[in-house]
C-alpha positions as CSV (number, residue, x, y, z in Angstrom):
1,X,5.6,43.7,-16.2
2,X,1.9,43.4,-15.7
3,X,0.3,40.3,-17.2
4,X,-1.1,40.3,-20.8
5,X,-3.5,37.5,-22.2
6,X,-3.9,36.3,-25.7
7,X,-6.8,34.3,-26.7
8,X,-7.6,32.5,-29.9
9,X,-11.2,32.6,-31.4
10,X,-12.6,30.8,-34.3
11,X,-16.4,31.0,-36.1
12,X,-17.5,27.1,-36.4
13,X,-20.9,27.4,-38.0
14,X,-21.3,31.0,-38.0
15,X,-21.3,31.3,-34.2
16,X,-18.3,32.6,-32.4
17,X,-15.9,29.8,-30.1
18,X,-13.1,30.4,-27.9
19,X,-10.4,27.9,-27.1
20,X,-11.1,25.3,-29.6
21,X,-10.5,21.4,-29.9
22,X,-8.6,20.1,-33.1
23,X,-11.5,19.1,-34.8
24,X,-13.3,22.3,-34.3
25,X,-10.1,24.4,-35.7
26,X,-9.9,22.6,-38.3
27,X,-13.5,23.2,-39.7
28,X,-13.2,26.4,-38.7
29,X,-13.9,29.6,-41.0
30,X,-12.9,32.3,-39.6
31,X,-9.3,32.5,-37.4
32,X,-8.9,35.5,-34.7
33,X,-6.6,35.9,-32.0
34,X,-6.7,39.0,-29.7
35,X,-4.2,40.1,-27.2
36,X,-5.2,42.4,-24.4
37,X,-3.6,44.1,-21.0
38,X,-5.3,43.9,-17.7
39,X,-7.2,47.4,-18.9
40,X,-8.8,45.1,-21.6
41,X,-7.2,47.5,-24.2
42,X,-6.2,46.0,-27.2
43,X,-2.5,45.2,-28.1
44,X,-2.9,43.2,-30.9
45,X,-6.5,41.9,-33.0
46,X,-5.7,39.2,-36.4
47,X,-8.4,38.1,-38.2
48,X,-8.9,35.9,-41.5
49,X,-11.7,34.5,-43.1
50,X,-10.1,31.0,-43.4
51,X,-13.0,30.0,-46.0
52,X,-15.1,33.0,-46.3
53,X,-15.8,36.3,-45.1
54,X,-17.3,37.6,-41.4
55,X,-19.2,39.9,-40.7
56,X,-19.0,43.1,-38.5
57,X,-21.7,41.4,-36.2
58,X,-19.7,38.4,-36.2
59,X,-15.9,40.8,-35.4
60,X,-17.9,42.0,-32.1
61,X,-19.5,38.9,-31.0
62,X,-15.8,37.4,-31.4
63,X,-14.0,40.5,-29.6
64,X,-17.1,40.2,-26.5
65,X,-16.2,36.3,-26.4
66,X,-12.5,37.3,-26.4
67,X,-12.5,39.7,-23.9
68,X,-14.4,36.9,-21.7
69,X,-12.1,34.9,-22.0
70,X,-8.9,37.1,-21.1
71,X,-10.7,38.3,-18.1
72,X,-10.9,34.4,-17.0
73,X,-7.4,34.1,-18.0
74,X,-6.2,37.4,-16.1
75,X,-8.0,35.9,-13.2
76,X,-6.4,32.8,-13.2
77,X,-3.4,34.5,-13.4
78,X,-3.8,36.6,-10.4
79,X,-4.6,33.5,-8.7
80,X,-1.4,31.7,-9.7
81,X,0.7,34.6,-8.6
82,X,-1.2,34.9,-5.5
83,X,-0.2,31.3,-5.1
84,X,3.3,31.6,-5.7
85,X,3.8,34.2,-3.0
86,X,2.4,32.7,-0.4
87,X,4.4,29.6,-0.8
């Protein structure tokens, strides 16, 4: 089954992070997670405005940050696997 990456993106401030601390979660105001396949096609996109609202500057800025950070993660991945089989 080929490799799919979820990342998990929050607004803190008003500008888009990716893989947050505690404390920054927690302050957070907007929750998203995306879910992509190695084509960077989306499987699954949730977002709430934990105390507020976003808006559709803010949804692309968060999508661009998580597709960065799946294309790190699918990487990484590819790396482990690569790894595992020469071992």
């Amino acid at each position: 089954m080929p490799p799919n990456c979820c990342c998990f993106g929050r607004t803190v401030g008003g500008e888009p992070v990716l893989d947050l601390n505690y404390a920054e979660d927690v302050e957070a105001e907007v929750d998203f997670n995306v879910v992509m396949n190695e084509q960077l096609e989306m499987i699954e996109i949730q977002g709430t405005g934990e105390s507020g609202s976003f808006s559709r500057q803010q949804l692309n800025g968060m999508l661009d940050m998580a597709e960065i950070g799946i294309l790190e993660l699918l990487a990484a991945q590819r790396q482990a696997l690569a790894s595992e089989e020469q071992t």
